[in-house]
N, C-alpha and C positions, 0 to 999 in steps of 0.2 A: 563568237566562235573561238574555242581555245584551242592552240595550234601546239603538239607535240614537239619540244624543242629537244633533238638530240645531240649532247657534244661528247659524246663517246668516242673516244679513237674507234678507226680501224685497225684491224692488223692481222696476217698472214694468218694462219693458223694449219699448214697444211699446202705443199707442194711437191707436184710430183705430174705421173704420167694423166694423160687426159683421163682416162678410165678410172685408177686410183682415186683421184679428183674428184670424179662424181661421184663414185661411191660414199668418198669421205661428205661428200656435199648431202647427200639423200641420207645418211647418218643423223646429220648434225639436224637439216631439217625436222626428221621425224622427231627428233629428242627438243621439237622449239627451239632451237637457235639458228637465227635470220643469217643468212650468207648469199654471198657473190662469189661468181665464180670469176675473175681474171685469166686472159689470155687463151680461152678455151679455143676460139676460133684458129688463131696461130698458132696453137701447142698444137694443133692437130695437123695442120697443113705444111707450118714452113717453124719446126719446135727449136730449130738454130739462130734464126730471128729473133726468138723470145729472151733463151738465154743462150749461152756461151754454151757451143757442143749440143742443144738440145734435152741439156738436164733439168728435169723436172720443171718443165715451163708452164704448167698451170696450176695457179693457186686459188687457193679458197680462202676467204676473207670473210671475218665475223667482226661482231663488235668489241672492242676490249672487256666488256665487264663479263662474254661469254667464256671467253679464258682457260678458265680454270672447269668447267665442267666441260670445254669440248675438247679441251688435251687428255681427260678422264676417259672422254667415248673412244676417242682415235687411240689412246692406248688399249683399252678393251677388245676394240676391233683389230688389231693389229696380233694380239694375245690368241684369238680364234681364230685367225686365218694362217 
């Protein structure tokens, strides 16, 4: 059995309010690029905990080599809204 070795960084790609967050999250999904969402749970409860003041405390997190086409979508979407 040959086992998928992945050493791709991670990296932020996207933070902000919990709502923002999943959109950007359900975005990035449907366009095939794998993500996590970080601190969804606290951004929504106690978003002063997460970060300092409660700014932009959930992040979305992809693989580095997604990069460059999901900073393409999130500006696109950002253009529309």
């Amino acid at each position: 059995m040959k086992y998928h070795e992945d050493n791709d960084e991670l990296i932020t790609i996207f933070a902000g309010s919990p709502v923002d967050a999943e959109m950007v999250n359900h975005l990035l999904q449907d366009n095939d690029i794998e993500t996590l969402i970080k601190n969804q749970l606290m951004g929504t409860l106690a978003p002063w905990q997460v970060t300092a003041g409660g700014h932009a405390p959930v992040e979305v997190v992809i693989h580095e080599r997604d990069a460059g086409k999901a900073k393409s979508l999130i500006e696109e979407f950002h253009k529309q809204s």
